[in-house]
N, CA, C and O of each residue as an XYZ file, in Angstrom:
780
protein
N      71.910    254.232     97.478
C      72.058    254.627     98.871
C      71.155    253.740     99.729
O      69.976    253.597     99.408
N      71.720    253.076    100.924
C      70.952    252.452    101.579
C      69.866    253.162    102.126
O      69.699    254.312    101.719
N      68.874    252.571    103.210
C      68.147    253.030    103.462
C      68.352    254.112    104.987
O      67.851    255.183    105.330
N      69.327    253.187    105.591
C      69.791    253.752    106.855
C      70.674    255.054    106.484
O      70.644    256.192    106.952
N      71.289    254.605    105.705
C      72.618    256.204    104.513
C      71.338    257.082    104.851
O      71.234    257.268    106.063
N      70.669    257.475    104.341
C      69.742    258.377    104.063
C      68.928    259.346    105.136
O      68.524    260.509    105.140
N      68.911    257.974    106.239
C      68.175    258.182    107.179
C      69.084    258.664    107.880
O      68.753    259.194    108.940
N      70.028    258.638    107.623
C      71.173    259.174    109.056
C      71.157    260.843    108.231
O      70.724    261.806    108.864
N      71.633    260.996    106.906
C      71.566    261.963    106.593
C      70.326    263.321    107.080
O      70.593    264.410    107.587
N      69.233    262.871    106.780
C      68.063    263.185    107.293
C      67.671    263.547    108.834
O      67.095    264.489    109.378
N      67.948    262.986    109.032
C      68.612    263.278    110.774
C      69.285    264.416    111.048
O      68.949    265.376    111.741
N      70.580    264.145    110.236
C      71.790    265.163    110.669
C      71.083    266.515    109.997
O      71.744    267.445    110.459
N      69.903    267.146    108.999
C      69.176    267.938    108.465
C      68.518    268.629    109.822
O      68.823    269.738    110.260
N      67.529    267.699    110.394
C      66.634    268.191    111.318
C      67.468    268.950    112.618
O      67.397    270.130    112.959
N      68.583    267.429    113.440
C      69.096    268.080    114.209
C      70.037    268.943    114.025
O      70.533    269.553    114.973
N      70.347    269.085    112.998
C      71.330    270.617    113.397
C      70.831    271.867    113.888
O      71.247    272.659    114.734
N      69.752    271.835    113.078
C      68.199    272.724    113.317
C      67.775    272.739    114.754
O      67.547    273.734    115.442
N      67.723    271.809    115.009
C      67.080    271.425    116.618
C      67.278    269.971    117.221
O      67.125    268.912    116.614
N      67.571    270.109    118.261
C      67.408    268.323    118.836
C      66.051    267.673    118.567
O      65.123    268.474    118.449
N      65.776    266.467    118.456
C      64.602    265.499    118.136
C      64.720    264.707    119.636
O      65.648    264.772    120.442
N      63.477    263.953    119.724
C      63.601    263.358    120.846
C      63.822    261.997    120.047
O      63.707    262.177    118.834
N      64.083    260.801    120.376
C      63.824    259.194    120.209
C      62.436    259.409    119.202
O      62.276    259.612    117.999
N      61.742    259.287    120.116
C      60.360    258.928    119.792
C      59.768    260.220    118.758
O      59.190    259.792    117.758
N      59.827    261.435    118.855
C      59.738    262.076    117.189
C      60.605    261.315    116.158
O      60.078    260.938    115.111
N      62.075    261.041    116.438
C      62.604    260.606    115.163
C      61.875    259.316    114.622
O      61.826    258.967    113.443
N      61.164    258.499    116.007
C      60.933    257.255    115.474
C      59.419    257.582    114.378
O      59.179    256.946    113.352
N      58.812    258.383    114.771
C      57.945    259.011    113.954
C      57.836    259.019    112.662
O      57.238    258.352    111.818
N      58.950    260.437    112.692
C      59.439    260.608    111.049
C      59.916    259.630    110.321
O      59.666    259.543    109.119
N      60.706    258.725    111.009
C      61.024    257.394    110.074
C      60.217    256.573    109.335
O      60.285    256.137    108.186
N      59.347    256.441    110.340
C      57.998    255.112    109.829
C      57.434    256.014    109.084
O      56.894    255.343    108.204
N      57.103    257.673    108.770
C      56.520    257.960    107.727
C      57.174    258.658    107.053
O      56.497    259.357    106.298
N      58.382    258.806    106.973
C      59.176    258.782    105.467
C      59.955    257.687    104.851
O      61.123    257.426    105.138
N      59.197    257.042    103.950
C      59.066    256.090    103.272
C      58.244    256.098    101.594
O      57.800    255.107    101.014
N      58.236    257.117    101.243
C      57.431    256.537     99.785
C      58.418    257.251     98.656
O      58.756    258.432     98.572
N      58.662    256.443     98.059
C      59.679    256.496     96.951
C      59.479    257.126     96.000
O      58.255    257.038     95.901
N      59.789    257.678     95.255
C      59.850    258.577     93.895
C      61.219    258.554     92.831
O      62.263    259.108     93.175
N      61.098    257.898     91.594
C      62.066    257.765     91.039
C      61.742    258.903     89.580
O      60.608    258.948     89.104
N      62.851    259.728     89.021
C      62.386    260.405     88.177
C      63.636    260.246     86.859
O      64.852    260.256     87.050
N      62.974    260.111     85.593
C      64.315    259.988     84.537
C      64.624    261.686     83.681
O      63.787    262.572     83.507
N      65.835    261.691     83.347
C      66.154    262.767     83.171
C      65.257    263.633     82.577
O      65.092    263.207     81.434
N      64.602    264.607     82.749
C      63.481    265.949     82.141
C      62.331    265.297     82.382
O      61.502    265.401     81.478
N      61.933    264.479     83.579
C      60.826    263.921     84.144
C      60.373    265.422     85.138
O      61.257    266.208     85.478
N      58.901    265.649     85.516
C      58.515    266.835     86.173
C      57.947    266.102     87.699
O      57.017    265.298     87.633
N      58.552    266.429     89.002
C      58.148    266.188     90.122
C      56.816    267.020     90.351
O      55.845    266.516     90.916
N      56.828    268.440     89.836
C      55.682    269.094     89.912
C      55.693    270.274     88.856
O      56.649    270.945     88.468
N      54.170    270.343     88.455
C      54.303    271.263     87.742
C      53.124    272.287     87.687
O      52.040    272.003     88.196
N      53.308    273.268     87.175
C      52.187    274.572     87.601
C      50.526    274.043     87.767
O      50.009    273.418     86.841
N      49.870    274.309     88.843
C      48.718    274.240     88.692
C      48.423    272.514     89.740
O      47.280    272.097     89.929
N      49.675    271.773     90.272
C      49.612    271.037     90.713
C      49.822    271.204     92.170
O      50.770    271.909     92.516
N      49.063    270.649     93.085
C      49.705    270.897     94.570
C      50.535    269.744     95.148
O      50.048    268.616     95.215
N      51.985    270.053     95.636
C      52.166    269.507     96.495
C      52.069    268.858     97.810
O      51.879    269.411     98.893
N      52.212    267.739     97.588
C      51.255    266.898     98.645
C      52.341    265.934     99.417
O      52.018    265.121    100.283
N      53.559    266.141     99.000
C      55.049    265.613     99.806
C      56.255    266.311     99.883
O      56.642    267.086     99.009
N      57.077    265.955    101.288
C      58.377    266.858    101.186
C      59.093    265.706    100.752
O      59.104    264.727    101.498
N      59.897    265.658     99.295
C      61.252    264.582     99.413
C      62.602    264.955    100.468
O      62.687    266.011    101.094
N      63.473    264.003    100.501
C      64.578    263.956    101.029
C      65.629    263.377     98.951
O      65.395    262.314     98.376
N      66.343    264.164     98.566
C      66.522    263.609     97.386
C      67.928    262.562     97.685
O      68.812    262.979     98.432
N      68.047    261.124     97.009
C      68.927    260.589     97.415
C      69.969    260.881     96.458
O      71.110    261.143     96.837
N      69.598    260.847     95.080
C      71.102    261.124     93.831
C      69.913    261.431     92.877
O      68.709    261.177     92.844
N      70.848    262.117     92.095
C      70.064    263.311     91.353
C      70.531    264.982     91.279
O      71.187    265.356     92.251
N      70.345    265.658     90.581
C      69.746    267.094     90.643
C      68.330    267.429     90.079
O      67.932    266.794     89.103
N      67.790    268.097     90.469
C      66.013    268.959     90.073
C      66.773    270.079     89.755
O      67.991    270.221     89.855
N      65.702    271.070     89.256
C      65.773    272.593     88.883
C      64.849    272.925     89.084
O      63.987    272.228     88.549
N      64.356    274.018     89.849
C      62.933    274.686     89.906
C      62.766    276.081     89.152
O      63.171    277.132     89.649
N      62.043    275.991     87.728
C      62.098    277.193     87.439
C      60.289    277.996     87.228
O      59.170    277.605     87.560
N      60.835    279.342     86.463
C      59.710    279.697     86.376
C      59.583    279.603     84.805
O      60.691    279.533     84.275
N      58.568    279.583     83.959
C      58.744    279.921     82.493
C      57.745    281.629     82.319
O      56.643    281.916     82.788
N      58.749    282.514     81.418
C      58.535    284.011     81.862
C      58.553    284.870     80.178
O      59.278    285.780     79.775
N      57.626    284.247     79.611
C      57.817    284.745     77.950
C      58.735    284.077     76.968
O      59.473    284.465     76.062
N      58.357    282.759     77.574
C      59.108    281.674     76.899
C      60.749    281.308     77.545
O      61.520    280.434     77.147
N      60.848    281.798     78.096
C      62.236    282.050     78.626
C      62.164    280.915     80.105
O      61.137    281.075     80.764
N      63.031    279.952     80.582
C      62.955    279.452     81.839
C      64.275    280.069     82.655
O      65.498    280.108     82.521
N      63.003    280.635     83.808
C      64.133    281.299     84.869
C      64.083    280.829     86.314
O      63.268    280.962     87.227
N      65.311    280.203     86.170
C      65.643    278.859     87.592
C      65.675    279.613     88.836
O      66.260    280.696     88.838
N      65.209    279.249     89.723
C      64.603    279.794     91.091
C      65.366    279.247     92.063
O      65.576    279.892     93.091
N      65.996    277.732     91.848
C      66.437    276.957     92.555
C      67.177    275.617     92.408
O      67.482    275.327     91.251
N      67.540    274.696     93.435
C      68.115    273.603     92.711
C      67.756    272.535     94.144
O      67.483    272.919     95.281
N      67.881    270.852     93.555
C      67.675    270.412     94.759
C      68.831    269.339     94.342
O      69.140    269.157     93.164
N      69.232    268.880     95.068
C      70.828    267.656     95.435
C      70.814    266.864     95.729
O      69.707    266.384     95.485
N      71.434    266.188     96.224
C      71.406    264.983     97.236
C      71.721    265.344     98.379
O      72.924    265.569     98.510
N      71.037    265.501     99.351
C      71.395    265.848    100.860
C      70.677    266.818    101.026
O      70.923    267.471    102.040
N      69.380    267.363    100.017
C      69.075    268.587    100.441
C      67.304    267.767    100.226
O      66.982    266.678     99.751
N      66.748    268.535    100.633
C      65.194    268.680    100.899
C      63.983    269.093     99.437
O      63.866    270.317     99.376
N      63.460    268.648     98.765
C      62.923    269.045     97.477
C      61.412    269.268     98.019
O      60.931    268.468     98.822
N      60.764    270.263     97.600
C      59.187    270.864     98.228
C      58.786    271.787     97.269
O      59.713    272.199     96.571
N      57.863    272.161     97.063
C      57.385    273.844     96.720
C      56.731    274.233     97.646
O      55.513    274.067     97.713
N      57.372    274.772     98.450
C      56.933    275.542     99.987
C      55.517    275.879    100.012
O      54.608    275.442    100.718
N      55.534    277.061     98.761
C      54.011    277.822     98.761
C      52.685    276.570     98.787
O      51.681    276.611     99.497
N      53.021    275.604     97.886
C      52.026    274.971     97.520
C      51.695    273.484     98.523
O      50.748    272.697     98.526
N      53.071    273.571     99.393
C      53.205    272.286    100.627
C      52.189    272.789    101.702
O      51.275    272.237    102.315
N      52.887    274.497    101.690
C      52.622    274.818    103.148
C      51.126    275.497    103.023
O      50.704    275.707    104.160
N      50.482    275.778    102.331
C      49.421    276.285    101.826
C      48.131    275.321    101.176
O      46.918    275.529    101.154
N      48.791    274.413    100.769
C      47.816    273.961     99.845
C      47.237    274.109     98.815
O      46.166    273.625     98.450
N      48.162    275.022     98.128
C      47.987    275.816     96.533
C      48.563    275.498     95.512
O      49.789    275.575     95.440
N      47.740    275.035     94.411
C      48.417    274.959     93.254
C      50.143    275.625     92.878
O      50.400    276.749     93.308
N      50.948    275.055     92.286
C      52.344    275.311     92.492
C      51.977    276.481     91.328
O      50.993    276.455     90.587
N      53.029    277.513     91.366
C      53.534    278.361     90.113
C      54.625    278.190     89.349
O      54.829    278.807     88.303
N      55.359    277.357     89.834
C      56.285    276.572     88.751
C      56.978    275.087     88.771
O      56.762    274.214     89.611
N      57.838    275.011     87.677
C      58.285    273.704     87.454
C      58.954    273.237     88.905
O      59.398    274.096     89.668
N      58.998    271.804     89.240
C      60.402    270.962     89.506
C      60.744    269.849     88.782
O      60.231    268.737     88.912
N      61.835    270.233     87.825
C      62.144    269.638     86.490
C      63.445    268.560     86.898
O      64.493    269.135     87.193
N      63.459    267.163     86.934
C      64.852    266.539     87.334
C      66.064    266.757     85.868
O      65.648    266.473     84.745
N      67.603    267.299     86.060
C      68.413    267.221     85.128
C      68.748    266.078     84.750
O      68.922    265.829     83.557
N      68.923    265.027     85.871
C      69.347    264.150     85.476
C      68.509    263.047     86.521
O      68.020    263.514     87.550
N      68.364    261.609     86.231
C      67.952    260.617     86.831
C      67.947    261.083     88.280
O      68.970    261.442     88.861
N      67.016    261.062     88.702
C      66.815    261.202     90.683
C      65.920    260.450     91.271
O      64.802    260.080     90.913
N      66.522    260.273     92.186
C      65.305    259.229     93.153
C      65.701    259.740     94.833
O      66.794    259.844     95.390
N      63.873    260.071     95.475
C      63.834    260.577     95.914
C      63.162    259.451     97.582
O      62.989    258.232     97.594
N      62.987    260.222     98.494
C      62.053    259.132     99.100
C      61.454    260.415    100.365
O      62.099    261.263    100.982
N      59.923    260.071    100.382
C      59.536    261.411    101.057
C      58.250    260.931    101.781
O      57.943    259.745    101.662
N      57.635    261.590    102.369
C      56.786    261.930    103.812
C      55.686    262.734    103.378
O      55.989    263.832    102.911
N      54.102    262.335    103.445
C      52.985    262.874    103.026
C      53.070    264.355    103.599
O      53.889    264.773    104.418
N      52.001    265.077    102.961
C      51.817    266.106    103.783
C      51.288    266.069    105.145
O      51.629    266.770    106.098
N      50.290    265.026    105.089
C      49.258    264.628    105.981
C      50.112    264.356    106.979
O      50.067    264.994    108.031
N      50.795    263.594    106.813
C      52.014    262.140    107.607
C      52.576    263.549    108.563
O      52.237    263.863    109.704
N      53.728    264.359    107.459
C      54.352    265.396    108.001
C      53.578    266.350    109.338
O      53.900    266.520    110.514
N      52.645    266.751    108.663
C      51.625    268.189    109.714
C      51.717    267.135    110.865
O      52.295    267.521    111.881
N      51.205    265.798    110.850
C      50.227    264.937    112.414
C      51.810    264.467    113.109
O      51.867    263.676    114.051
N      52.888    265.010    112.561
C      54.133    264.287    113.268
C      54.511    265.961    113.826
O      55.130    266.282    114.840
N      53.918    266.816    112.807
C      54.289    268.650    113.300
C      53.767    268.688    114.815
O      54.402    268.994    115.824
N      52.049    268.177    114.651
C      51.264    268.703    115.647
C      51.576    267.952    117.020
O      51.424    268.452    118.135
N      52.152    266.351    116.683
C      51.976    265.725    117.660
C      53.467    266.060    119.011
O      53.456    265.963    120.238
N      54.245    266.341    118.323
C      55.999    266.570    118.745
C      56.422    267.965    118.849
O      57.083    268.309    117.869
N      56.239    268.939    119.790
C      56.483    269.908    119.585
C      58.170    270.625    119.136
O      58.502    271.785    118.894
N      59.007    269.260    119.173
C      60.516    269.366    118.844
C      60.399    269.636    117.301
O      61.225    270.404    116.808
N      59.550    269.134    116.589
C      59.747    269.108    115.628
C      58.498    270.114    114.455
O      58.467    270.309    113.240
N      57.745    270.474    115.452
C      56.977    271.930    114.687
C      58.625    272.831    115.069
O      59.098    273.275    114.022
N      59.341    273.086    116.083
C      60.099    274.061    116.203
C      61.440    273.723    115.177
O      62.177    274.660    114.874
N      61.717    272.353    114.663
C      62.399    272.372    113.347
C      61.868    272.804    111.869
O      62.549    273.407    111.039
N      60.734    272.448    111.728
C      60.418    272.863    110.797
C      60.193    274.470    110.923
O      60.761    275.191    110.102
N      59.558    274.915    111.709
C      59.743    276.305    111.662
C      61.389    277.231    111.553
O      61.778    278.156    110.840
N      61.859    276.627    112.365
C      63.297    276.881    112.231
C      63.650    276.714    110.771
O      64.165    277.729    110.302
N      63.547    275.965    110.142
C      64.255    275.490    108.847
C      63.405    276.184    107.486
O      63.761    276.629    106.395
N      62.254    276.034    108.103
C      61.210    277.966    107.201
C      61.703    278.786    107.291
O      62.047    279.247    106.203
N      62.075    279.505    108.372
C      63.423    280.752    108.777
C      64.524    280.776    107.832
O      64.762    281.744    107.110
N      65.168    279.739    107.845
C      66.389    279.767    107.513
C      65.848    279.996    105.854
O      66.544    280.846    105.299
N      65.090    279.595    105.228
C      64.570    279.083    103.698
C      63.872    280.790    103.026
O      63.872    281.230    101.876
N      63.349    281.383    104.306
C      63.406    282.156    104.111
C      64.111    283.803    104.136
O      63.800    284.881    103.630
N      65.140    283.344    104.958
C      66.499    284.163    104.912
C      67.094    284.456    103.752
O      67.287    285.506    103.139
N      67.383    283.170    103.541
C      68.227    282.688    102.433
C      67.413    283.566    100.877
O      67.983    284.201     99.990
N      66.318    283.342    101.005
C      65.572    284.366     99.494
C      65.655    285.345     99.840
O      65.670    286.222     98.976
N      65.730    285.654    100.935
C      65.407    287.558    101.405
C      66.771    287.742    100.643
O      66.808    288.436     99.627
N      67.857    287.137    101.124
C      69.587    287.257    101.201
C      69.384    286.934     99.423
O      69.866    287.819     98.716
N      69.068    286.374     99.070
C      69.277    285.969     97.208
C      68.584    287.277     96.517
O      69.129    287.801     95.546
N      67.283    287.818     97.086
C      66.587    289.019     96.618
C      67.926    290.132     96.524
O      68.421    290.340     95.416
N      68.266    290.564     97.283
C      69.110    291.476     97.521
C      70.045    291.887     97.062
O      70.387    293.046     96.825
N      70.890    290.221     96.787
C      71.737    290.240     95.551
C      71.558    290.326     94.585
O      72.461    290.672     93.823
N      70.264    290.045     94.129
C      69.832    289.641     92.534
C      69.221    291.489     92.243
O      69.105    291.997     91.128
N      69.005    291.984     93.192
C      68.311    293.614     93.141
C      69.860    294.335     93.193
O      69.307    295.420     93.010
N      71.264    294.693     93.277
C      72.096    295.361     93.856
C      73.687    295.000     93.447
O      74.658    295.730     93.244
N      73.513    293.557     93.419
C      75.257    292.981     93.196
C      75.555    293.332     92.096
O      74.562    293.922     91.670
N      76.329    293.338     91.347
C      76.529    292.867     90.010
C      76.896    291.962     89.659
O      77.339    291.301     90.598
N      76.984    291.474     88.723
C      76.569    289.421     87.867
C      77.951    289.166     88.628
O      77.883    288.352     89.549
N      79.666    289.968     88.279
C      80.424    289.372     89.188
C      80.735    289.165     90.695
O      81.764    288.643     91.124
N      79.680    289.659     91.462
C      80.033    289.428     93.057
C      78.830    288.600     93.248
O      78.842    287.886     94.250
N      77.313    288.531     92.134
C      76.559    287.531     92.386
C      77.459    286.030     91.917
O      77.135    284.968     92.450
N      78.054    286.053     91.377
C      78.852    285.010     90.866
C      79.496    284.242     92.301
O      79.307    283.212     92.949
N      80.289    285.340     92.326
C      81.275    285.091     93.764
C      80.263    284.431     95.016
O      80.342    283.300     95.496
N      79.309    285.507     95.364
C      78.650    284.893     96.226
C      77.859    283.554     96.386
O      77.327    283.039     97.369
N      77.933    283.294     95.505
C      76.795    281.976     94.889
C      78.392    280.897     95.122
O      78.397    279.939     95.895
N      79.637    281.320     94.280
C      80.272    280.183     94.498
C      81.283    280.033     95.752
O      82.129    279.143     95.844
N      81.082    280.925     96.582
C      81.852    280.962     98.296
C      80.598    280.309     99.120
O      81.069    279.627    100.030
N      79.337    280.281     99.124
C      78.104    279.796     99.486
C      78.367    278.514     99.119
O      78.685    277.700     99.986
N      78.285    278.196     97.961
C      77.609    276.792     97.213
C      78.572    275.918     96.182
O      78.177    275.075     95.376
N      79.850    276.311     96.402
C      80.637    275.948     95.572
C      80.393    274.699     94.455
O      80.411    274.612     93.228
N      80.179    273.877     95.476
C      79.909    272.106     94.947
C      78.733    272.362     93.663
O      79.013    271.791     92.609
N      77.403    273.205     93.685
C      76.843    273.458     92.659
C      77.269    273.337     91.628
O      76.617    272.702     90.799
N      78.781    274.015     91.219
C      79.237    274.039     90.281
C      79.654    272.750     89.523
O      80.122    272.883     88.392
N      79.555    271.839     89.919
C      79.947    270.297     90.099
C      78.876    269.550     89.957
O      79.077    268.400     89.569
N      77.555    269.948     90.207
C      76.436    269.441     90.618
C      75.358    269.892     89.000
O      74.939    269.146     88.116
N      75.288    270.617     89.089
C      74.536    271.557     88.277
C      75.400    272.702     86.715
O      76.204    273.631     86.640
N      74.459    271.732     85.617
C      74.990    272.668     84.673
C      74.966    273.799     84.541
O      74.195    274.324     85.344
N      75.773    274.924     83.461
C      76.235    276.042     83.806
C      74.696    276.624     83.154
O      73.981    277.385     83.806
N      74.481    276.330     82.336
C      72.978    277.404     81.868
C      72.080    277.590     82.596
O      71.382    278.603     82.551
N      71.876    276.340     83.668
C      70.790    276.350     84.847
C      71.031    277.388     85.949
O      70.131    278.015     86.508
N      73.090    277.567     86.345
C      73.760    278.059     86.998
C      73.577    279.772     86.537
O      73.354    280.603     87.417
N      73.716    280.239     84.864
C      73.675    281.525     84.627
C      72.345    281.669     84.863
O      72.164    282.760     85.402
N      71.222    281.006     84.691
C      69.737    281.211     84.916
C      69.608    281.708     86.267
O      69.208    282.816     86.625
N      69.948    280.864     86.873
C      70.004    281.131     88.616
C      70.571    282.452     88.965
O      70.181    283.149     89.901
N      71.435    282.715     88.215
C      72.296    283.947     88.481
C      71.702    285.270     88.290
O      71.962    286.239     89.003
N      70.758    285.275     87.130
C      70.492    286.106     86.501
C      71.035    286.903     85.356
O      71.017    288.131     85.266
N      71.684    285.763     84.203
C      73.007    286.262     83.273
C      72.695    285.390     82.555
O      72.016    284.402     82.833
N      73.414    285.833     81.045
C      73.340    285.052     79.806
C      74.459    283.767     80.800
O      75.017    283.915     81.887
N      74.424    282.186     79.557
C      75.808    281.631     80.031
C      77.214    282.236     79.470
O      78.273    282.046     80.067
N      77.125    282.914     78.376
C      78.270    284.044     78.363
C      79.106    284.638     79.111
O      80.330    284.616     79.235
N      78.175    285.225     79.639
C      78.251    286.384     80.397
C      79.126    285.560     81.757
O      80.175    286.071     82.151
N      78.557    284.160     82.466
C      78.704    283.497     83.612
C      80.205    282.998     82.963
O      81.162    283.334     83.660
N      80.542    282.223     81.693
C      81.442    281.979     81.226
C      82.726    282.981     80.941
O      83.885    282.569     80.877
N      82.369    284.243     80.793
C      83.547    285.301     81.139
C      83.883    285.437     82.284
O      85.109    285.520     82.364
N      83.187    285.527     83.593
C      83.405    285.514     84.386
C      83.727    284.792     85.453
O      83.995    285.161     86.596
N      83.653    283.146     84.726
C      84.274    282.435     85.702
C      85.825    282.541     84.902
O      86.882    282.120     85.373
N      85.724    282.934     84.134
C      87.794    283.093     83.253
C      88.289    283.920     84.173
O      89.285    283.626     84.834
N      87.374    285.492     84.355
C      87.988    286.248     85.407
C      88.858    286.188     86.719
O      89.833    286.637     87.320
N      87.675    285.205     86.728
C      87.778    284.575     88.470
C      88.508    283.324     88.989
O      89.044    283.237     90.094
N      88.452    282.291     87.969
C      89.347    281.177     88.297
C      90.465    281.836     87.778
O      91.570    281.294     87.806
């Protein structure tokens, strides 16, 4: 992916969220720039480490899980076109509590913490995107809690693939029943049901 590909993408992230002015975007540009390349079951972060950058991922998938009595239980996923962080440990400054594990080859290109906050503080367009886009990040778990407390595995199924369809395309199915909260069995009967 070129460099401009990316950057336009990145763009179209923030402003949907909110308008940018010129001069914030010109900001964020000059400091998102530092590259990260990862080979398949390479760790972007891992427990006890703080995050100290937000990527933009260019190709690739990650998995963010937790490990829970030996067992890994996936929390999340990151793409191409989507944003890779551990919030708690970006936005805080705290050691992470779990993995971000790449599935397959990814390369990423991302923006210090430091870089990020002094482009937050300096542009007030763009503290109100990022806050905006915290909102939304945190909707979205309130909205995943709810299901994962109440649905059952087939309407969490449904909901996950009327939401996120392309996942399915993106992301293998064991990472997918993990996410779900289901054996891959269990996800595998029920996509027979359903397709």
């Amino acid at each position: 992916m070129q460099q401009e590909e990316y950057l336009e993408q990145l763009h179209a992230i923030f402003t949907t969220i909110s308008e940018l002015s010129s001069d914030t975007w010109e900001d964020v540009k000059a400091a998102w720039v530092v590259p990260k390349k990862l080979q398949r079951n390479d760790f972007l972060l891992s427990p006890g480490q703080v995050g100290q950058h937000l990527y933009y991922v260019k190709k690739g998938a990650m998995k963010y899980y937790y490990l829970h009595e030996g067992e890994e239980i996936c929390i999340g996923f990151a793409y191409p076109g989507t944003v890779a962080v551990a919030y708690p440990s970006f936005i805080k400054k705290l050691p992470t509590k779990y993995y971000m594990q790449a599935i397959n080859a990814c390369e990423l290109v991302g923006i210090t913490r430091q870089d990020f906050y002094d482009i937050v503080e300096k542009h007030p367009s763009m503290e109100r995107c990022w806050r905006m886009l915290a909102e939304e990040a945190l909707l979205g778990k309130i909205e995943r809690e709810l299901e994962m407390l109440t649905f059952t595995p087939e309407e969490r199924f449904k909901r996950l693939f009327e939401r996120s369809p392309h996942l399915f395309q993106l992301i293998p199915q064991k990472y997918i029943a993990s996410y779900l909260r289901m054996k891959p069995e269990t996800l595998s009967r029920i996509k027979k049901r359903v397709w």
